[in-house]
N, C-alpha and C positions, 0 to 999 in steps of 0.2 A: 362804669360799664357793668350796672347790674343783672343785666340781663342775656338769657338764652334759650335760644330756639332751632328753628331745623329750616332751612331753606323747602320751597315749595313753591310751583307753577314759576319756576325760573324758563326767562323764555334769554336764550343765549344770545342769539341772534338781536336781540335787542338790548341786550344789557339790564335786564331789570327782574324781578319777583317778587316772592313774598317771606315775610319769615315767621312762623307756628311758632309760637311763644311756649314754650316747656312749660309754664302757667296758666296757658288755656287764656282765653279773651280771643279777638277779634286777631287777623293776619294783619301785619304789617310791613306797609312795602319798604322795597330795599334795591338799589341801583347800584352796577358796576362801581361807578369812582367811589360809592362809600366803603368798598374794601380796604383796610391798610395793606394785604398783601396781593396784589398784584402780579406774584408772577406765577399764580393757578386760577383758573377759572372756577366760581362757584357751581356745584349740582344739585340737585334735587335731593334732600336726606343729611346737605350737611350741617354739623351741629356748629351753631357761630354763637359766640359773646359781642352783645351791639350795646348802644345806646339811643335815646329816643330824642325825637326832635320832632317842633310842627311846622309843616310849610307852610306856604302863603295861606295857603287856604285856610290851616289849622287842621288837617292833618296828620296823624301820626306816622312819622318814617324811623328808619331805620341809619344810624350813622356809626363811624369807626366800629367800622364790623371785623372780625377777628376770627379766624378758625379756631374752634374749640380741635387741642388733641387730637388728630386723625388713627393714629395708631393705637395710642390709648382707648378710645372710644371704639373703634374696631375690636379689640379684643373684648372690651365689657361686654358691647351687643352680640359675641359671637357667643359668650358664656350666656347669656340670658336669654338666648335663643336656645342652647345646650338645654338649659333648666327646663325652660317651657316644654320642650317635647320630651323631655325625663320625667315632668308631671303627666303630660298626655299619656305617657306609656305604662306609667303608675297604674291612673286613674283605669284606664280600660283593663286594664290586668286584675285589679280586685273585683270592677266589673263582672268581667267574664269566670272570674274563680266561685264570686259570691253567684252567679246564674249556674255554673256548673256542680254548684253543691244543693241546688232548686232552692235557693234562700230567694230568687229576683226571676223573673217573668223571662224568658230569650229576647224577647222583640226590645226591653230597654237598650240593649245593646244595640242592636239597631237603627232605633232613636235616637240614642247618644250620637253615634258615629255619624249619623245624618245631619242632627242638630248641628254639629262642629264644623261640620263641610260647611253648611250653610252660613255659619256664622263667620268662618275662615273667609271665604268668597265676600261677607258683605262687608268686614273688614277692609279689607282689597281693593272695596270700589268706594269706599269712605273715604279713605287716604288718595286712592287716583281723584277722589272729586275735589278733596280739598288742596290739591297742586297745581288743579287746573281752573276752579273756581264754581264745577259742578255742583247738581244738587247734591247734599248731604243725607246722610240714612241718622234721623234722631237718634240721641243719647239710651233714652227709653227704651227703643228699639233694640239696640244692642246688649240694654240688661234683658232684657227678655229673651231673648235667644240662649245668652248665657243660663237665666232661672230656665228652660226650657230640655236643657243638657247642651247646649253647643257651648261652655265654659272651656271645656279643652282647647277645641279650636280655634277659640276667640281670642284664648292665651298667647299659644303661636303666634298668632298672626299679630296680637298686639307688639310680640318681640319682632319678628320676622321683617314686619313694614315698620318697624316704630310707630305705631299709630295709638294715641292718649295712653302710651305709657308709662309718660311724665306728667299728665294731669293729674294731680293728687286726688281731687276729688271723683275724679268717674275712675280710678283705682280703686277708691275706697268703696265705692257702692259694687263693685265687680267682683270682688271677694265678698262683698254681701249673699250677691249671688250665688256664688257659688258653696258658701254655708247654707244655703238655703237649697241647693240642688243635693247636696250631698247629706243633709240634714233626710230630705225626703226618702231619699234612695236608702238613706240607712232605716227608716220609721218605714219604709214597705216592706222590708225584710226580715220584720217583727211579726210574733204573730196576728196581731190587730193590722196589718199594713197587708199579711200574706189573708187574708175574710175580705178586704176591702178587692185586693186583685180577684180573687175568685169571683165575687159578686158583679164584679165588672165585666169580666170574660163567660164569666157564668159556668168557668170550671168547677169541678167537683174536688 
C-alpha cells in the first residue's frame, strides 16, 4: 500500500469517486466496499493510503483503501495554512513599507493584492473542477498568475483547498515563480528599475 492521495467527486449516494494521487497522474477511481473501514463514510479532502488494481477492462482502481491519520493530518494542514497567511502578511508588509519609503510605485500594491484574489479564486474552481470532473484551469496558467504577483494568494489557497500541494513538481516551478516575482520587485527598487518606472509612467 504504497500509495496516497485525497478523495474527490465522491458521489455518496452512490458509493463511489475518485482518488488525486499526492504524485499527480490521472484520478483513479475508488468504490465504497474497497474501504477496510466501514464504519465512516468517505469525504471529499480525505487523505487515504490504497493500493492499485485493474479491472476487467484494465483500468486502474483503487483497493484496501485506509484513512490516512485524521487528526494528525488536521493539525499539519491547520499549521500550513498558519504559514501560508504568515507569508501573505509578510510579503505585503515589506511591500507596502518598501512603497512607503517611495523605493516601489503605490499601484504594485494594488496589483499584488488583485493578482492573489485572482489567483485565490482560480485555485478554488481548479480543485471544485477536479472533484467533480470539470474543465481544469492549466498548470501554466497558474504559474503565471503567481510570476504576475498573485503568489500570495495562490499560496493560501494551495494550503487552504489542498490543491497541488503535494505535487512535487508544480511546487517546485511555483517557488520558481515566486523567485522571479520577488527577484523583479527587488530589481525595480534599484535605481536602474526606479529610470525604468519613470520612463513608463513618464514621471519626473
Amino acid at each position: 500500500m504504497g500509495n496516497q492521495g485525497r478523495i474527490t467527486g465522491w458521489k455518496d449516494e452512490r458509493g463511489f469517486g475518485f482518488i488525486e494521487s499526492s504524485a499527480g497522474g490521472d484520478r483513479v477511481f475508488v468504490h465504497i466496499s474497497s474501504f477496510e473501514n466501514r464504519g465512516r463514510r468517505p469525504q471529499n479532502d480525505d487523505l487515504v493510503a490504497y493500493s492499485l488494481k485493474r479491472d476487467q477492462e484494465g483500468r486502474l482502481q483503487a483497493i484496501r483503501v485506509k484513512f490516512v491519520g485524521d487528526a494528525t493530518s488536521r493539525k499539519s494542514e491547520s499549521k500550513s495554512v498558519l504559514r501560508a497567511i504568515v507569508v501573505f502578511g509578510a510579503f505585503f508588509s515589506v511591500l507596502g513599507t518598501s512603497i512607503a519609503l517611495g523605493n516601489l510605485p503605490p499601484a504594485l500594491f494594488t496589483i499584488c493584492m488583485i493578482m492573489s484574489c485572482i489567483a485565490f479564486v482560480t485555485y478554488w474552481y481548479d480543485k471544485s473542477s477536479s472533484r467533480t470532473g470539470g474543465w481544469r484551469t492549466r498548470e501554466s496558467t497558474l504559474h503565471i498568475l503567481g510570476i504576475l504577483g498573485g503568489w500570495p494568494g495562490a499560496l493560501v489557497a494551495m494550503q487552504v483547498f489542498r490543491h497541488k500541494s503535494s505535487k512535487q513538481s508544480f511546487r517546485g516551478t511555483f517557488w520558481g515563480t515566486v523567485v522571479v516575482n520577488c527577484s523583479v520587485l527587488v530589481w525595480l527598487a534599484t535605481p536602474m528599475g526606479s529610470d525604468v518606472i519613470r520612463s513608463i509612467t513618464g514621471a519626473t
